[in-house]
N, C-alpha and C positions, 0 to 999 in steps of 0.2 A: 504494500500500500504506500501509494505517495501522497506526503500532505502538500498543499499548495498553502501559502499567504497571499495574499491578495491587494495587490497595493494601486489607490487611481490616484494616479497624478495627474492634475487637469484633465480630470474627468473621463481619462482614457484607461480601461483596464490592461494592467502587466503581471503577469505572473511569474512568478520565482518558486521553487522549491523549499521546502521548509528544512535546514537542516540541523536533525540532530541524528545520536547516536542511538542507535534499535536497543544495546544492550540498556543503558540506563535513563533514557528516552531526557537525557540532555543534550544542549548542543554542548560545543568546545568550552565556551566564555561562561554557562553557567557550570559547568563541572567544575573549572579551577576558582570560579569566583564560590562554588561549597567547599572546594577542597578546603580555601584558606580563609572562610568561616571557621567549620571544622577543626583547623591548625587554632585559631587563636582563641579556642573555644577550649581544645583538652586541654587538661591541669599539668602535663608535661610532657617533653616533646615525645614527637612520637620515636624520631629514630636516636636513644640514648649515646652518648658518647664512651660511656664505656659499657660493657656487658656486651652481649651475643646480639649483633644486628637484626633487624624484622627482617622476617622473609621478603617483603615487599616493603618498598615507598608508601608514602602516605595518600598519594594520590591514586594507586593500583588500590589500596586498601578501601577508602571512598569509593571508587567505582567497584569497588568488591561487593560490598556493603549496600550499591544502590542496586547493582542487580539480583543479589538475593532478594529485596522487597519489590525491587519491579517486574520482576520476570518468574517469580516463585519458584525458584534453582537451588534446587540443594545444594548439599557442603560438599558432597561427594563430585560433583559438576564442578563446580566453581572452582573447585582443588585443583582438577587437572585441567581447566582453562589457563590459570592461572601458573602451573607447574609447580604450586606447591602443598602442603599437606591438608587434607580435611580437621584436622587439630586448629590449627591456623584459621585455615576459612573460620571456624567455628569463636575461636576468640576474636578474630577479626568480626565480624558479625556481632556478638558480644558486646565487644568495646566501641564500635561505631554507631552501630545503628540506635540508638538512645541518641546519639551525640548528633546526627542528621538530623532529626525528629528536632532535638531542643532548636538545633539554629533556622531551620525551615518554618518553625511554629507561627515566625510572623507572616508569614504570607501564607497561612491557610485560613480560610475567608471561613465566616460563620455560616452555620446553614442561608438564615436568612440574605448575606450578604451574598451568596453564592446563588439564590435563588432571584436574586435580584440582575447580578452580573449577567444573565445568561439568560432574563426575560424577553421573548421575540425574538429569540434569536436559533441558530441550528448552534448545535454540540458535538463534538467528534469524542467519544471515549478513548482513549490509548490502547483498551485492553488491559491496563494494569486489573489483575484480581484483586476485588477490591469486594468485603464480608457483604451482604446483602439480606440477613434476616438469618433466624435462626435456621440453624443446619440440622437441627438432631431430626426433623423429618428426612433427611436423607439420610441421617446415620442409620435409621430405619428401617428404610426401604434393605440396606443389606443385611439387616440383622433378619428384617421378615422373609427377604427371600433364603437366607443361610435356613433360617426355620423350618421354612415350608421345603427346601432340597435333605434336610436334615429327615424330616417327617415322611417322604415319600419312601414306600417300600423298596426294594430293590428283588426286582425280580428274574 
């Protein structure tokens, strides 16, 4: 899928491409402008001067960190994208993602303001998985069908 932006300059429509990146559906200039939220946001730095270096930059680790919430990617995935351990991913994820969340916090609009930005207008989803009502009716459905394949004789 490509997104377009849509820009009239004197009244004449131009179209450009919208660019960001699929993995953490930022472009370039908002990834490093979180990475270094991020940086001046943890209580110390990330890559210590002395002791056993991170497996990755602080910047690999942000993007680490935005594709496990944007793309619903295990630790297991992320590990060998990354070339390094699911331990890792896992502290990575850990120690970041709280710390995205804090600095992103102000630019998430309230329902009402969000209901408001988006009156009369069309919406594009990203896809980001994103909770949408209780789930235990679908936790359900597999427990009722395990039940009912449990229950049927075998003949």
């Amino acid at each position: 899928m490509i997104l377009i932006e849509v820009t009239k300059p004197n009244n004449q429509s131009r179209e450009r491409p919208l660019r960001y990146y699929r993995t953490t559906g930022l472009a370039l200039s908002q990834m490093q402008e979180l990475v270094a939220r991020v940086k001046d946001s943890l209580t110390s730095p990330w890559n210590m001067k002395v002791g056993r270096p991170k497996a990755c930059g602080l910047y690999q680790a942000v993007e680490t960190a935005c594709m496990y919430v944007r793309q619903n990617a295990t630790e297991e995935f992320l590990a060998d994208l990354r070339g390094i351990s699911q331990s890792t991913v896992s502290r990575i994820v850990t120690a970041l993602v709280p710390v995205v969340k804090a600095v992103l916090q102000e630019f998430v609009p309230s329902a009402q303001e969000a209901i408001e930005m988006v009156k009369g207008r069309m919406c594009l989803v990203d896809g980001t998985i994103t909770p949408a009502g209780p789930t235990t009716s679908i936790l359900n459905c597999g427990a009722a069908r395990r039940a009912s394949r449990d229950s049927t004789p075998n003949y």
